[in-house]
GUMI-264688 format. One record per residue (C-alpha): x, y, z; residue in one letter. Coordinates in pm, 1 decimal. Layout:
! residues N
+----------+----------+----------+----+
|     east |    north |       up | aa |
+----------+----------+----------+----+
|        X |        Y |        Z |  A |
...
+----------+----------+----------+----+
! end
This chain:
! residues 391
+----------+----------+----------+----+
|     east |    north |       up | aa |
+----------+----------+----------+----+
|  -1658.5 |   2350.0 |   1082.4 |  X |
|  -1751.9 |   2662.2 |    872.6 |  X |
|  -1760.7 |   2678.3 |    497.7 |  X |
|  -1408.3 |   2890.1 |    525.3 |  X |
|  -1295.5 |   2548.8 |    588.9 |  X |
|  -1419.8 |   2382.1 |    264.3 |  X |
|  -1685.0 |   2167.7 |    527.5 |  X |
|  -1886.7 |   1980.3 |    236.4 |  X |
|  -2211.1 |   1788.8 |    318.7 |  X |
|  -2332.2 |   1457.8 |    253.8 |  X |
|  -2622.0 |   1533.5 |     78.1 |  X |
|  -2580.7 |   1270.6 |   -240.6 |  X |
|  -2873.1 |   1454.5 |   -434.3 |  X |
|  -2611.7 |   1793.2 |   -504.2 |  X |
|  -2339.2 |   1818.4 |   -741.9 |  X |
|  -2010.7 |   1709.3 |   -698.6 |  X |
|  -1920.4 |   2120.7 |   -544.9 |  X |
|  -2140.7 |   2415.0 |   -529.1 |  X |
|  -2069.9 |   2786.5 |   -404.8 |  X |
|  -2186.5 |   2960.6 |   -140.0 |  X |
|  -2086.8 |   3317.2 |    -45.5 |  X |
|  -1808.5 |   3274.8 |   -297.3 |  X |
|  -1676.1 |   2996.5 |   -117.3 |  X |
|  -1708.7 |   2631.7 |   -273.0 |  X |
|  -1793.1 |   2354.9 |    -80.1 |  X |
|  -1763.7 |   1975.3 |   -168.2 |  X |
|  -2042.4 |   1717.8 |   -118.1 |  X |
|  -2004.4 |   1350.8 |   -166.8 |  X |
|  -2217.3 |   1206.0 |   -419.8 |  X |
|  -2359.9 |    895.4 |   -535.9 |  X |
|  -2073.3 |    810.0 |   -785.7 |  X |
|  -1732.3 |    921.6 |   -703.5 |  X |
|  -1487.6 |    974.1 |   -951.5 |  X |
|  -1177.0 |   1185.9 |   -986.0 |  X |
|  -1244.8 |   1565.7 |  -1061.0 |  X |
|   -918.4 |   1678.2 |  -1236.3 |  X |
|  -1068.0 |   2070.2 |  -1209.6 |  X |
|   -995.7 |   2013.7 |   -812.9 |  X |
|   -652.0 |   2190.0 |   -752.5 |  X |
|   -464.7 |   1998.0 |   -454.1 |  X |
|   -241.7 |   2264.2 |   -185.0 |  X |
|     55.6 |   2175.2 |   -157.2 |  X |
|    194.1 |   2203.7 |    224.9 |  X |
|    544.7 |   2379.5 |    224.8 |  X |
|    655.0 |   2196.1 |    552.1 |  X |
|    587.3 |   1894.7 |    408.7 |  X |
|    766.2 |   1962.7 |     47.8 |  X |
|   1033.0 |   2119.6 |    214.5 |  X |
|   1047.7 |   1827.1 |    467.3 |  X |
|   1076.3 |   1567.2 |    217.6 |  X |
|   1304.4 |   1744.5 |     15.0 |  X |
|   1563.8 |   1765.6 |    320.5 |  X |
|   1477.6 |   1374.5 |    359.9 |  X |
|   1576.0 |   1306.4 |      0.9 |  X |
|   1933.0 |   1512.4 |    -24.0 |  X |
|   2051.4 |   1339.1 |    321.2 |  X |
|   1965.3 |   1004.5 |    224.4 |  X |
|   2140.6 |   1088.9 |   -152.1 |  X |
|   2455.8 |   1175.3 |    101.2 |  X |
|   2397.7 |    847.9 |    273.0 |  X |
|   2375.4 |    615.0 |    -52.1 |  X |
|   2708.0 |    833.2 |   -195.6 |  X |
|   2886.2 |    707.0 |    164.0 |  X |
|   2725.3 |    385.2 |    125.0 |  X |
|   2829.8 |    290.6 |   -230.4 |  X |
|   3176.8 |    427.3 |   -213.5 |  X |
|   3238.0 |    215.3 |     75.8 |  X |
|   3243.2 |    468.5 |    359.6 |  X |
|   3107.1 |    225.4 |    589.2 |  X |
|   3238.0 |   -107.2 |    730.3 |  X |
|   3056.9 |   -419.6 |    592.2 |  X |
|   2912.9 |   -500.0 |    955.5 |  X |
|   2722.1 |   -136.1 |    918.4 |  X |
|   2627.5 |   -236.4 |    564.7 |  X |
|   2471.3 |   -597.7 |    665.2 |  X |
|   2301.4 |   -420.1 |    996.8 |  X |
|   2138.2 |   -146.1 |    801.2 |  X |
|   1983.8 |   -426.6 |    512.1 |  X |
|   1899.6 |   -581.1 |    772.8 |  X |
|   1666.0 |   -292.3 |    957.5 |  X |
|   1534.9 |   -238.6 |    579.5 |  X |
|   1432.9 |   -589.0 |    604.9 |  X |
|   1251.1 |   -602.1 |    970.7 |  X |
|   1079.7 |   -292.3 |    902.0 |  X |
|    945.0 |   -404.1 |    514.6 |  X |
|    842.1 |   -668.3 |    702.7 |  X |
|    656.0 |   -464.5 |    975.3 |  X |
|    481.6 |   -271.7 |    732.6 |  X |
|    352.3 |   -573.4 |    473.4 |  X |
|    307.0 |   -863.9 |    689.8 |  X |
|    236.3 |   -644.0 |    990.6 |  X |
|      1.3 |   -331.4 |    871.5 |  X |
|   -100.9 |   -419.4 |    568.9 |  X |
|   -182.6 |   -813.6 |    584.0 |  X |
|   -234.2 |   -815.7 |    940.6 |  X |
|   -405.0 |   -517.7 |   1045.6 |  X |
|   -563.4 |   -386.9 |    770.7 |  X |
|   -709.8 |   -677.8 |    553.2 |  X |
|   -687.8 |   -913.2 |    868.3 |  X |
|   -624.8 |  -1203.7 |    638.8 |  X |
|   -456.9 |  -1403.6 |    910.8 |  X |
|   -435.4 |  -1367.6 |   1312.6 |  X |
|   -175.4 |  -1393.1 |   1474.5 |  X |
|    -64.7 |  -1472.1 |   1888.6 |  X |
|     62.6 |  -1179.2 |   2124.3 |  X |
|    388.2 |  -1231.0 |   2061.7 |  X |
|    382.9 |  -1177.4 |   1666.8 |  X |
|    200.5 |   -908.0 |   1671.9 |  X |
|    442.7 |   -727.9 |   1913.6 |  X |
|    718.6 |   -816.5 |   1721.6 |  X |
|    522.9 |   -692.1 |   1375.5 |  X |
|    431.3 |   -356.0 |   1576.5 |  X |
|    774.1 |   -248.2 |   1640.2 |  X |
|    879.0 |   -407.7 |   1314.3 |  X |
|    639.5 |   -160.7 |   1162.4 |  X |
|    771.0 |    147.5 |   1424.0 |  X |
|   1104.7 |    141.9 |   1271.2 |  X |
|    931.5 |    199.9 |    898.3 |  X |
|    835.0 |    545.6 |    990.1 |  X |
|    504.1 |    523.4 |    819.4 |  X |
|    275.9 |    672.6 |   1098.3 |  X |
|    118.5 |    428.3 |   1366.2 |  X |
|    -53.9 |    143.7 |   1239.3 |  X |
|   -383.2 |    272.1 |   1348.3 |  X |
|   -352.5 |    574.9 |   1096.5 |  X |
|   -189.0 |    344.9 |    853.9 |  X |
|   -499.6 |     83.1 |    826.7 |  X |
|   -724.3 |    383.7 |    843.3 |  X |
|   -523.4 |    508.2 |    468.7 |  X |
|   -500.3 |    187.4 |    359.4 |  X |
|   -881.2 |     88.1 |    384.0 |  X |
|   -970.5 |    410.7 |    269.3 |  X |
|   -740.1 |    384.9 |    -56.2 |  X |
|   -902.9 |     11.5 |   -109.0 |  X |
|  -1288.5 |    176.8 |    -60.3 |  X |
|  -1267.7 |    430.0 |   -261.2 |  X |
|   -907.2 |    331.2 |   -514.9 |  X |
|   -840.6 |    546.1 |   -755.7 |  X |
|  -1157.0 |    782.2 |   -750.7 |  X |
|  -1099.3 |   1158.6 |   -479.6 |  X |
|  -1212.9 |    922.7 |   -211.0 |  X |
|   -856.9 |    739.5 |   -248.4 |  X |
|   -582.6 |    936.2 |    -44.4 |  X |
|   -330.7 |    847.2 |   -322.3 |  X |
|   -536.6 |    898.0 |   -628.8 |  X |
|   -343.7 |    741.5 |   -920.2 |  X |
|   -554.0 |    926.9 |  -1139.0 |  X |
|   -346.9 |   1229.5 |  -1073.9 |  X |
|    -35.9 |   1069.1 |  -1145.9 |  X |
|    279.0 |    917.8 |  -1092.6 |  X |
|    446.5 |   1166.0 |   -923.3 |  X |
|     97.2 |   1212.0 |   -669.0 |  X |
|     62.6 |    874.7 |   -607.8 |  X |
|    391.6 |    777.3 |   -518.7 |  X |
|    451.4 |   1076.4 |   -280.3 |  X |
|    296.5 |   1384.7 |   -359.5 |  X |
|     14.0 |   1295.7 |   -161.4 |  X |
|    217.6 |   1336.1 |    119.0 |  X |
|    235.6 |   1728.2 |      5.7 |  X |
|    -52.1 |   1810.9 |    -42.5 |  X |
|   -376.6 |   1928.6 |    176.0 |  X |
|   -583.8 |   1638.8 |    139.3 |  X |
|   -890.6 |   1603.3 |    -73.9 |  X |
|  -1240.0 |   1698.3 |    146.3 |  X |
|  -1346.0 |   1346.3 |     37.6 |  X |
|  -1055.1 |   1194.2 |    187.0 |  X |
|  -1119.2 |   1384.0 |    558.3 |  X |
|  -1465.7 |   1287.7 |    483.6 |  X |
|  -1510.2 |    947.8 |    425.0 |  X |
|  -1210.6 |    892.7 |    649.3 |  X |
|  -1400.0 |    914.5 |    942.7 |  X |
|  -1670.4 |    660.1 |    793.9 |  X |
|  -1414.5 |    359.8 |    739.7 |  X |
|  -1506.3 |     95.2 |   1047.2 |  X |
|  -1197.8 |     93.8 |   1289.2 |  X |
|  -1334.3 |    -73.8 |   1585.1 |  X |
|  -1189.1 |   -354.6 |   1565.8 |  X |
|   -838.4 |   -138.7 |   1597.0 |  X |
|   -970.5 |     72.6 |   1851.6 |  X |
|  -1046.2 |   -271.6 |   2063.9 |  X |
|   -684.4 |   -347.7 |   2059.7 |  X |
|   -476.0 |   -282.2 |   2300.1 |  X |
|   -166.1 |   -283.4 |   2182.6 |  X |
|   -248.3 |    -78.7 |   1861.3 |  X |
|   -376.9 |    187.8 |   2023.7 |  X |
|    -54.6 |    180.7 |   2260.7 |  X |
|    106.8 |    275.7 |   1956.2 |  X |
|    -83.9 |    500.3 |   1830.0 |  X |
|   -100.5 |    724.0 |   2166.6 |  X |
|    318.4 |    642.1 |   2220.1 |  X |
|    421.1 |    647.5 |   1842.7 |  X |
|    701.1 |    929.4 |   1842.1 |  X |
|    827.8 |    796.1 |   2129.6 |  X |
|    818.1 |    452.0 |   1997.9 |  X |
|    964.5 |    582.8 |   1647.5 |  X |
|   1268.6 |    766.5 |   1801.8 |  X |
|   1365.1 |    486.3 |   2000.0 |  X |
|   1304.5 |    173.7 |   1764.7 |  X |
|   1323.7 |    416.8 |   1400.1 |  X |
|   1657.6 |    631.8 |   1491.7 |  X |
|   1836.9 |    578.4 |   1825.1 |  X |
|   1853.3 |    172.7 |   1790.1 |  X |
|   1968.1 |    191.4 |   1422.8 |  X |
|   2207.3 |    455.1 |   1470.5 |  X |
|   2345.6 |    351.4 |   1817.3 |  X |
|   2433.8 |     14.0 |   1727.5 |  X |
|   2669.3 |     65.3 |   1446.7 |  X |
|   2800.5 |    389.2 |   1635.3 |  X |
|   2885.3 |    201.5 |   1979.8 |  X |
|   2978.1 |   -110.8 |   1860.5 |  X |
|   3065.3 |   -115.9 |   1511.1 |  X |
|   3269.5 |    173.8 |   1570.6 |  X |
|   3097.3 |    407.0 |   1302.0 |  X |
|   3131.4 |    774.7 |   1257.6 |  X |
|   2815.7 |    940.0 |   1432.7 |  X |
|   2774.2 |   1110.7 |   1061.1 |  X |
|   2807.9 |    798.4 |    881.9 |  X |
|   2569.9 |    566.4 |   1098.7 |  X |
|   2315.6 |    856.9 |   1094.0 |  X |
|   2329.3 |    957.4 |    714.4 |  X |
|   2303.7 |    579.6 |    599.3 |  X |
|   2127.7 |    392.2 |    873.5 |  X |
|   1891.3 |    603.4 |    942.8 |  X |
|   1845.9 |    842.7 |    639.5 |  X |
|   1933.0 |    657.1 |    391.6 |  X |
|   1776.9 |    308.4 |    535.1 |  X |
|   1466.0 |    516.3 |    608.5 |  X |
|   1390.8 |    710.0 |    229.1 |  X |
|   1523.5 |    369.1 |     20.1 |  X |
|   1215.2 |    235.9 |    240.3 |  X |
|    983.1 |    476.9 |    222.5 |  X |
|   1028.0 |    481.8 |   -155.8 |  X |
|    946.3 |     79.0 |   -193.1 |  X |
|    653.5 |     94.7 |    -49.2 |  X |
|    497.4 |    401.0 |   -227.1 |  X |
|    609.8 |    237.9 |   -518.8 |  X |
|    304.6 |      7.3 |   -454.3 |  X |
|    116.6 |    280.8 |   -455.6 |  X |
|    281.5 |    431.3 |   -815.1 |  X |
|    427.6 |    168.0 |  -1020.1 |  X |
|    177.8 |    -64.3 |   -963.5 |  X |
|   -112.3 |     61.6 |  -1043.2 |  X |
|      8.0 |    213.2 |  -1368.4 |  X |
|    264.0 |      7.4 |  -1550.4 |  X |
|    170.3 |   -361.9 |  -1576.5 |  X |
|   -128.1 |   -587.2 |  -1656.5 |  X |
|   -482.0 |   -719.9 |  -1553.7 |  X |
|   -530.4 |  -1061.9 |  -1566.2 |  X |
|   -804.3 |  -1066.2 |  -1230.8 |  X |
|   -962.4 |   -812.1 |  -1300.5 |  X |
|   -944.5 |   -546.1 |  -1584.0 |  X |
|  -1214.0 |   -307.2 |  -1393.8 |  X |
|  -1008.5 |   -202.4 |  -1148.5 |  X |
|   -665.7 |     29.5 |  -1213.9 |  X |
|   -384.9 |   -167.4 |  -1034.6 |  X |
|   -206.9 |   -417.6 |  -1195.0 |  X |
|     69.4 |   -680.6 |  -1115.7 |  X |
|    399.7 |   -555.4 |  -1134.0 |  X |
|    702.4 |   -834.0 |  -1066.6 |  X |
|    954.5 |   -484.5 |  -1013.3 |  X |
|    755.8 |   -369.7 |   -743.0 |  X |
|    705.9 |   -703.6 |   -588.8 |  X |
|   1089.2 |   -786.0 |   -647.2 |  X |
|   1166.4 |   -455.2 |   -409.4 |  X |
|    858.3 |   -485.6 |   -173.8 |  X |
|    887.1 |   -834.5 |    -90.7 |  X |
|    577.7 |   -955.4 |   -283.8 |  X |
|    322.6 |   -601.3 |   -262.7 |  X |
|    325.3 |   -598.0 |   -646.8 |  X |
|     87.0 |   -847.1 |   -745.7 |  X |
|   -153.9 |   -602.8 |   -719.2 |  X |
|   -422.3 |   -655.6 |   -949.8 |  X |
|   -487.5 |   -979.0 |   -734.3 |  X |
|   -481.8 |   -845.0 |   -429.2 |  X |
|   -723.6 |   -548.9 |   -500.4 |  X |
|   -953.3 |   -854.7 |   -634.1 |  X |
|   -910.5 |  -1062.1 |   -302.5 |  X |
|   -805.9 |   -779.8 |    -74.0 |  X |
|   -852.5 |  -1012.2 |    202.1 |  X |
|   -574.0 |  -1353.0 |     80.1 |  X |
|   -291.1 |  -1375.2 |    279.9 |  X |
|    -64.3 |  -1422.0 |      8.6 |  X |
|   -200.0 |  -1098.7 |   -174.3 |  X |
|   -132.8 |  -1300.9 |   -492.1 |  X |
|   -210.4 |  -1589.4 |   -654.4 |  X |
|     85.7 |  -1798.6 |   -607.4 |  X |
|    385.0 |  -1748.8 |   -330.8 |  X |
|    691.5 |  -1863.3 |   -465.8 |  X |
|    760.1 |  -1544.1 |   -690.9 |  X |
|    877.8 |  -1291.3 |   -540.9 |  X |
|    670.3 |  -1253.2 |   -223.5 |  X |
|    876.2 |  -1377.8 |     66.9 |  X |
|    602.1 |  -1240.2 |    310.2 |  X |
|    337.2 |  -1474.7 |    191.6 |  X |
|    656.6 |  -1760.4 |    310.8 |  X |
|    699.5 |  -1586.9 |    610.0 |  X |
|    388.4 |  -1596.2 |    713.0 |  X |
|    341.7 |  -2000.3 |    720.1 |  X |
|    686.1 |  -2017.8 |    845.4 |  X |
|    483.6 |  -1818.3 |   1124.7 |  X |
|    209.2 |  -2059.8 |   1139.5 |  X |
|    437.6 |  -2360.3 |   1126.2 |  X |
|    561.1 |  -2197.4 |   1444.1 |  X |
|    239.2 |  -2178.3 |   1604.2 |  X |
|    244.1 |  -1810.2 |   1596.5 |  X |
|     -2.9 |  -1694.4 |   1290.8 |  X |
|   -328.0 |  -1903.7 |   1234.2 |  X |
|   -650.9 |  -1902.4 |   1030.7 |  X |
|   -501.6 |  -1756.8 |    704.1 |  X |
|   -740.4 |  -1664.6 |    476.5 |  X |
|   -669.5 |  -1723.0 |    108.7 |  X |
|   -907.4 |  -1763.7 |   -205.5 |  X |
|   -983.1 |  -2056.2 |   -302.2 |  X |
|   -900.8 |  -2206.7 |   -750.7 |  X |
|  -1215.1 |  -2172.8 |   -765.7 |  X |
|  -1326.8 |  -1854.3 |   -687.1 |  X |
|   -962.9 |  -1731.8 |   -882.4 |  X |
|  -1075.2 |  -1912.2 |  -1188.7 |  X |
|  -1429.1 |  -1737.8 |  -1181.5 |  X |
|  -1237.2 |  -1403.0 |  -1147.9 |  X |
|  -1037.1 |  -1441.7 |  -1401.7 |  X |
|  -1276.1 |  -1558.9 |  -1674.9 |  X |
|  -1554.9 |  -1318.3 |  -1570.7 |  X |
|  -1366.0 |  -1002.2 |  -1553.4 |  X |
|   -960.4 |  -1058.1 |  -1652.7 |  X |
|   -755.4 |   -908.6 |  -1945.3 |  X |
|   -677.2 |  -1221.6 |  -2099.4 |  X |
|   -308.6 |  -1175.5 |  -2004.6 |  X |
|   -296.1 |  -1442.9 |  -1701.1 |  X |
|    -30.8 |  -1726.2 |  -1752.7 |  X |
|   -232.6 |  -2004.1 |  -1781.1 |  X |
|   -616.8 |  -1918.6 |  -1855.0 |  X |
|   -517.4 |  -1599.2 |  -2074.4 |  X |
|   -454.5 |  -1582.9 |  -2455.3 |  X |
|   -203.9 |  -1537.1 |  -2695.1 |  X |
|   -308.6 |  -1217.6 |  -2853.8 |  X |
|   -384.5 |  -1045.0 |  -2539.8 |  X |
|    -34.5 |  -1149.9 |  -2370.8 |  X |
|    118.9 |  -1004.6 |  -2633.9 |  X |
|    -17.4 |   -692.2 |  -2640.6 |  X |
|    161.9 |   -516.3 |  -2400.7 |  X |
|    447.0 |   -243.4 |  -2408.9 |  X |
|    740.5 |    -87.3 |  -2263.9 |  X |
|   1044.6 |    144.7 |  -2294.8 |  X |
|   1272.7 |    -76.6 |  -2362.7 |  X |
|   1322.9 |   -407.6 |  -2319.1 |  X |
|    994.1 |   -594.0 |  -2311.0 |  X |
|    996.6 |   -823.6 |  -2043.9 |  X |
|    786.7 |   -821.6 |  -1699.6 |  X |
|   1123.2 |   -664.1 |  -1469.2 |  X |
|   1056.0 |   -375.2 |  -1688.7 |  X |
|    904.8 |   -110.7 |  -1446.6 |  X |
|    700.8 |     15.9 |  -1740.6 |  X |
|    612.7 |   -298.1 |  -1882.8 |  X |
|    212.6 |   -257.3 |  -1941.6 |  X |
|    -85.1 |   -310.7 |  -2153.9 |  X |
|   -163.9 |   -103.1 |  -2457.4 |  X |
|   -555.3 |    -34.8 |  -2334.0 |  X |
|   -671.6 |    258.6 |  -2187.6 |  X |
|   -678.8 |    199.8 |  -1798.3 |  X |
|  -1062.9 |    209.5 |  -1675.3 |  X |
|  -1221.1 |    526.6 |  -1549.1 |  X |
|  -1285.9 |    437.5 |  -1145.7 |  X |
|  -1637.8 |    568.4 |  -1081.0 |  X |
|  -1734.7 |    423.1 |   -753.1 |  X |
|  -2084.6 |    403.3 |   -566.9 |  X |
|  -2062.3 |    653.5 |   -246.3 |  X |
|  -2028.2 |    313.4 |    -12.2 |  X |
|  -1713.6 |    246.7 |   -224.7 |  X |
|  -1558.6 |   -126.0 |   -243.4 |  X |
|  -1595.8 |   -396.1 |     -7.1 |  X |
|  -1285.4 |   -444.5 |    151.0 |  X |
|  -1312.2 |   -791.2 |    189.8 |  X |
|  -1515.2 |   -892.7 |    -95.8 |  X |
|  -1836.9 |  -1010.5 |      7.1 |  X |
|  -1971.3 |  -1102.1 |   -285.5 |  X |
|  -1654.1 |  -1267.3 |   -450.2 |  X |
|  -1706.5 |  -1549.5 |   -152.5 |  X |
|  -2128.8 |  -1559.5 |   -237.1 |  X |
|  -1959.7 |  -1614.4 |   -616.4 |  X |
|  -1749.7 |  -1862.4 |   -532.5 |  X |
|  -2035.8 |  -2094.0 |   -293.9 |  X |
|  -2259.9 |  -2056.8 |   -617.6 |  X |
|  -1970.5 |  -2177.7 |   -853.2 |  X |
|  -1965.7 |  -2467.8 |   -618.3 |  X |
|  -2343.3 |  -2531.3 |   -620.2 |  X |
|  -2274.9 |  -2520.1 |  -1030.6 |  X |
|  -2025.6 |  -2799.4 |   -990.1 |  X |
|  -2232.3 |  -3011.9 |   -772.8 |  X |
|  -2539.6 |  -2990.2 |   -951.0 |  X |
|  -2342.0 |  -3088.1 |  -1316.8 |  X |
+----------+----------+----------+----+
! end
């Protein structure tokens, strides 16, 4: 690549950009943080693409809440909402990308084509985001930077050209084991196909041919509709919580646990946690609020289906928590600290904008970024043990 083409080199010794021949040119460093000088381009297909996205589904939700569907049409298209959630959470993200369970052939077909009807990109490309935004969260390595805002994180990442440190350090992020399987990579090379068939013709056909559904109306709120209301749940992961909510694992680190987001993602808000123990099935501490995936995943190993889930263990939580928490958890955390929190509003958790009154920590990051399984937090919890044992 040529300089024309903002190439950057990995020399860690240079400054964060430099100019040559009038052209600058980006080189990752030994710390990476977020340079707010760094003007993202916005890509006018992609605005423009999302915008159309937007006004349809807005025609869909008017048909849908005035009742301009029958109630069979409103049950099937929760229902793809539902399957395809699920594809994306217990499928990509739990699954693929922190590989905190396994799970037989059969599951993982079913989560594949779960996660085809999201409309997310394959799940190769998905894991490859995903492990990039744990790496390197919240620093220019991070493809949804919440350092540059709500409104960047949630989707305007999606709009812009992306950062040279998220092409570059893209292509470092291990994938093999991905690339191994076979049925990933099936996606990946058949995805549109895949995506029109199991993302738009199924969804639409079904309440067209046998519902009997206006083409307009099954296409407007089963497929546009079902598909933006989606789209918007999960970025709110992405948004909502890491900005507005507290730190009780770990206050180092800029997400936070959000019961909204979790409420509307099916338990992908507790996110504090599962940045601390990106590699816990449950992706929070405990399973019975609000994260139905966490259920559905032993209901999968009950089944014989999913096996060797991965979770951490009291111990290791309780370590976390005292060595590096906010002092807001709900048992080991304090009065004064719980308390200080805000929101517009009502104070109270459901409050999307619930969140401590602290400044949020400035992410600098080594150039090898984060583990993304936590090495060390399992060497911490083995010498907690060994502290126990020895009195």
């Amino acid at each position: 690549m040529s300089l024309k083409t903002n190439e950057y080199t990995k020399n860690s010794d240079n400054p964060t950009t430099e100019t040559v021949d009038g052209l600058k040119k980006y080189i990752v460093t030994k710390r990476i943080g977020t340079d707010y000088s760094y003007k993202h381009k916005i890509v006018w297909k992609n605005a423009i693409g999302f915008l159309f996205l937007h006004l349809m589904a807005l025609w869909g939700l008017w048909i849908f809440i005035t009742g301009g569907i029958k109630l069979k049409t409103c049950l099937w298209t929760l229902l793809v909402v539902f399957f395809s959630s699920e594809g994306v959470t217990m499928g990509a993200h739990r699954l693929f990308a922190h590989k905190s369970f396994k799970a037989k052939p059969l599951l993982k077909f079913f989560l594949i084509i779960c996660q085809t009807i999201a409309g997310q990109n394959s799940v190769f490309i998905w894991c490859r985001d995903h492990r990039l935004h744990h790496r390197y969260s919240d620093t220019d390595g991070d493809p949804h930077n919440s350092k540059r805002g709500f409104f960047f994180c949630h989707m305007g990442w999606l709009m812009y050209k992306k950062h040279p440190y998220v092409i570059d350090l893209g292509r470092r992020i291990d994938m093999s084991d991905l690339q191994e399987d076979w049925m990933v990579m099936f996606q990946k090379k058949y995805y549109y196909y895949m995506y029109f068939l199991f993302a738009v013709f199924i969804p639409v056909a079904v309440p067209y041919y046998y519902f009997g559904e206006s083409f307009k109306n099954a296409f407007l709120v089963c497929y546009m509709f079902r598909y933006v209301i989606q789209l918007n749940g999960t970025w709110l992961v992405n948004s909502a919580a890491h900005l507005y909510g507290t730190r009780p694992y770990d206050k180092n680190m800029q997400p936070v646990e959000s019961w909204f987001v979790s409420f509307l993602s099916l338990g992908e808000g507790w996110h504090n946690y599962h940045h601390t123990f990106p590699w816990d099935y449950k992706a929070a501490e405990l399973s019975m609020h609000f994260n139905q995936t966490a259920s559905f995943i032993r209901m999968f190993e009950t089944l014989g289906l999913a096996y060797d889930l991965k979770s951490a263990s009291p111990e290791m939580v309780m370590r976390r928590i005292r060595k590096s928490g906010d002092g807001t958890h709900y048992l080991l955390g304090n009065e004064k600290d719980k308390k200080s929190v805000t929101a517009f509003g009502i104070l109270h958790p459901l409050n999307p904008s619930y969140n401590v009154v602290y400044e949020a920590p400035d992410s600098m990051l080594e150039d090898k970024g984060l583990p993304l399984f936590h090495e060390h937090d399992v060497i911490d919890a083995n010498l907690l043990k060994r502290d126990i044992a020895s009195g």
